[in-house]
C-alpha positions in Angstrom: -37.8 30.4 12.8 -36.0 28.7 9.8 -37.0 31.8 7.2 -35.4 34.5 10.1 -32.3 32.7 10.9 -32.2 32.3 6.5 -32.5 36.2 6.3 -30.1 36.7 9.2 -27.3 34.6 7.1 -28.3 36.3 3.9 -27.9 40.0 5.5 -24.7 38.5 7.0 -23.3 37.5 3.4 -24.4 40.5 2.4 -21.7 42.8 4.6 -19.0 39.3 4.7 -18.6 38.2 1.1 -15.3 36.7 1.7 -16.8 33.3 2.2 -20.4 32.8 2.5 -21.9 31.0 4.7 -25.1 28.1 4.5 -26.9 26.6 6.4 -29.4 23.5 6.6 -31.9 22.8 9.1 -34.7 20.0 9.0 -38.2 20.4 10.2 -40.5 17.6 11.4 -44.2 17.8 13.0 -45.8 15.2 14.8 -49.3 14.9 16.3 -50.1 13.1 19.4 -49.5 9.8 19.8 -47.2 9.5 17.1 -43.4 8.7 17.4 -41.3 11.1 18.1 -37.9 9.1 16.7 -40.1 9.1 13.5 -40.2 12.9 13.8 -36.9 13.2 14.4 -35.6 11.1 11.0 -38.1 12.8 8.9 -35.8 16.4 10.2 -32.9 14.5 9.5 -34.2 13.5 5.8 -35.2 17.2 5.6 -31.9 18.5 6.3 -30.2 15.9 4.2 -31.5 16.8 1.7 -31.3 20.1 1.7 -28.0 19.9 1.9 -27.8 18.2 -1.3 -29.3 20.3 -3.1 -27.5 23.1 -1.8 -23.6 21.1 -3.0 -25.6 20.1 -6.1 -26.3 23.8 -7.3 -22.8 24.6 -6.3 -20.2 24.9 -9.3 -17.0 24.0 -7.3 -16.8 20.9 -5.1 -16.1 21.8 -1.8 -13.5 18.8 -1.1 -11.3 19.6 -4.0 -8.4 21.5 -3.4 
């Protein structure tokens, strides 16, 4: 799901250059009997640190006017 709704956003870009837009999104598993809060922070983590790898690549800080 996470690779269609990435070509979705890129094909969006694609026609709306104006301001692109991103997107992260965390993915956890877990078997039976494990924990599901412990699935849930490893998504978090995930997405966390997508995200900062997306603002690290980026040449302009976002908070800066």
């Amino acid at each position: 799901m996470q690779e269609r709704i990435t070509k979705v956003l890129e094909l969006n870009n694609q026609f709306y250059p104006g301001k692109p837009l991103s997107f992260a999104i965390g993915q956890g598993t877990c078997q039976a009997g494990e924990s599901l809060d412990q699935t849930i922070q490893q998504a978090d983590r995930a997405m966390y640190e997508a995200k900062a790898a997306h603002y690290k690549a980026q040449t302009k800080d976002r908070r800066a006017r």
